[in-house]
LUMTORLUM-693335 format. One record per residue (C-alpha): residue number from 1; x, y, z. Coordinates in Angstrom, 3 decimals, always signed. Layout:
<node pos="NUM" east="X" north="Y" up="Z"/>
...
This chain:
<node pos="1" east="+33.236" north="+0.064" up="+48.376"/>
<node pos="2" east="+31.720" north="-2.591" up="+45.820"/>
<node pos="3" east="+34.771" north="-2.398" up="+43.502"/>
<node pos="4" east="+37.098" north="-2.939" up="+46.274"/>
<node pos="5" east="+35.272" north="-5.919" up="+47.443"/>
<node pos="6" east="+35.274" north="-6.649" up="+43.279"/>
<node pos="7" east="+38.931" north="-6.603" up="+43.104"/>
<node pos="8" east="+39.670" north="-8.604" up="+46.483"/>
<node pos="9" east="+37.808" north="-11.505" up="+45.086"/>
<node pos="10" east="+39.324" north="-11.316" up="+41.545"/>
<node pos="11" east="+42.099" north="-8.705" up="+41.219"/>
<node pos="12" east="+42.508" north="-10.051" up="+37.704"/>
<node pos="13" east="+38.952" north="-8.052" up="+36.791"/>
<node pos="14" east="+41.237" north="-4.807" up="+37.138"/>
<node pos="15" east="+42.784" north="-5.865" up="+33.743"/>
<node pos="16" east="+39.304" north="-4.954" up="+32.158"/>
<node pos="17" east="+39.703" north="-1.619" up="+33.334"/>
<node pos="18" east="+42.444" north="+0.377" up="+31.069"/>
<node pos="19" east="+43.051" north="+3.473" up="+34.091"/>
<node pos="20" east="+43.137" north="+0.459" up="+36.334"/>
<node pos="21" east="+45.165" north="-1.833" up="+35.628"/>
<node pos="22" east="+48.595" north="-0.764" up="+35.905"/>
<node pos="23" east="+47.945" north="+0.119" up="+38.982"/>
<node pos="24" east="+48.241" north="-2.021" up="+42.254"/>
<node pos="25" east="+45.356" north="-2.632" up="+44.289"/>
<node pos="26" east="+46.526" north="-0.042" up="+47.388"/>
<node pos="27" east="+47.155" north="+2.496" up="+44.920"/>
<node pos="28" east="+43.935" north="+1.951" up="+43.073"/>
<node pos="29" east="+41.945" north="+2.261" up="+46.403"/>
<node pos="30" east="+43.805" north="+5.886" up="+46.977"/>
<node pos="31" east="+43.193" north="+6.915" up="+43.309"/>
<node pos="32" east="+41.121" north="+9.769" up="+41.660"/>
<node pos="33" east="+40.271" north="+7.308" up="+38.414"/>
<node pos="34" east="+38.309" north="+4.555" up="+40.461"/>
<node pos="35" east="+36.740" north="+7.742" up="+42.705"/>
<node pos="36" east="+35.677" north="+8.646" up="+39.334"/>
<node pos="37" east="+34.252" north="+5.570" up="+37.762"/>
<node pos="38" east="+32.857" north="+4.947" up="+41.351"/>
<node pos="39" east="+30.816" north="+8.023" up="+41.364"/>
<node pos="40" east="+29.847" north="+7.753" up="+37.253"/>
<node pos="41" east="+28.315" north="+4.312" up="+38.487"/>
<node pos="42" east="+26.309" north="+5.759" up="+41.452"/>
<node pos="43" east="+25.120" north="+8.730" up="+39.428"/>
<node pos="44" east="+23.480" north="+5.702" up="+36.907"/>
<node pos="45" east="+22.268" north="+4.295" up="+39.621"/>
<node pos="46" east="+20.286" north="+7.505" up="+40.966"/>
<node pos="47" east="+19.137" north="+8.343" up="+37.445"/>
<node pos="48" east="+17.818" north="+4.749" up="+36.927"/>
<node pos="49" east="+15.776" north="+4.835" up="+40.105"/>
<node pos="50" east="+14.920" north="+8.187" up="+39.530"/>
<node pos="51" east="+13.249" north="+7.546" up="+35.745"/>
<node pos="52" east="+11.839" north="+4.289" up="+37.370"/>
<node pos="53" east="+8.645" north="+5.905" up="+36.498"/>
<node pos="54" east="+9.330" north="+6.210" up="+32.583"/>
<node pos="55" east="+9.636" north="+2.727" up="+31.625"/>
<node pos="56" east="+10.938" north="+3.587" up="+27.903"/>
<node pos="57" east="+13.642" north="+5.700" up="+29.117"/>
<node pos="58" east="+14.456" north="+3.442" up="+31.795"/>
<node pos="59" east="+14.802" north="+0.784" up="+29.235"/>
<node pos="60" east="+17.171" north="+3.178" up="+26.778"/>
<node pos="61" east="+19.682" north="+4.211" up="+29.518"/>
<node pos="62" east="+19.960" north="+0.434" up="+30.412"/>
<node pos="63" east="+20.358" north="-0.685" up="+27.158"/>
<node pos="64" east="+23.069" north="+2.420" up="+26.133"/>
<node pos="65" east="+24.916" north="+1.209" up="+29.246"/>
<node pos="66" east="+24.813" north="-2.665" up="+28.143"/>
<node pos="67" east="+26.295" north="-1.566" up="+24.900"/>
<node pos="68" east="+28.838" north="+0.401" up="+26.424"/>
<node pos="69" east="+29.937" north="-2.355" up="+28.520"/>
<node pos="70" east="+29.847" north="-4.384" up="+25.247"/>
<node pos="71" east="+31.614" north="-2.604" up="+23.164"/>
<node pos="72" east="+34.331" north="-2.365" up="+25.919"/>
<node pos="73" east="+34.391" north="-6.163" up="+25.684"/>
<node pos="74" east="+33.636" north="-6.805" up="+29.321"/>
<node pos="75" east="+32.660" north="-10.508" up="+30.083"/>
<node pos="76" east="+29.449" north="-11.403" up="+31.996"/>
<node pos="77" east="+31.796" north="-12.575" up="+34.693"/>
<node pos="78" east="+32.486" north="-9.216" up="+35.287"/>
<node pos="79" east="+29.297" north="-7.953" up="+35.644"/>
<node pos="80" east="+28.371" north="-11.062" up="+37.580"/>
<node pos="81" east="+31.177" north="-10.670" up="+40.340"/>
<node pos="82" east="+29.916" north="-6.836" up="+40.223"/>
<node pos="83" east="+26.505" north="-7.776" up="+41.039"/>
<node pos="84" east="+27.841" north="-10.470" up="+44.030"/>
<node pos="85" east="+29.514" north="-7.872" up="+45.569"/>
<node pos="86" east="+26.443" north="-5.077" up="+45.188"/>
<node pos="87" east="+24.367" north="-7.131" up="+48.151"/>
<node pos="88" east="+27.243" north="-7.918" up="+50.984"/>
């Protein structure tokens, strides 16, 4: 799973995560709240590629998510070690 490879390379990016981060690493991996946020991520993922064709939506549902993740105060680095770990 991406976030598991995520949280082996920097376990510190759990911190960003408030269901997360009290929780150690084996327990996270077992856990209904990163099942959750796994599967919320995935179904963004489908619906992006799905509205591929509708370039204006497409852009909106990116740019609602970016401002999610910003008002959440998550660092690029997050994203960034997110993104490393989408492709191995």
């Amino acid at each position: 799973m991406i976030f598991e490879r995520m949280f082996e390379a920097k376990p510190e990016l759990k911190n960003y995560f408030e269901k997360f981060k009290n929780m150690s690493l084996e327990v996270l991996y077992k856990s209904d709240a990163l099942l959750n946020h796994a599967t919320n991520v995935m179904e963004t993922i489908d619906t992006t590629v799905t509205e591929l064709d509708d370039a204006e939506k497409t852009h909106q549902n990116l740019k609602k998510l970016g401002l999610k993740h910003k008002t959440l105060q998550v660092p690029d680095e997050v994203i960034k070690v997110y993104y490393t770990k989408l492709y191995i």
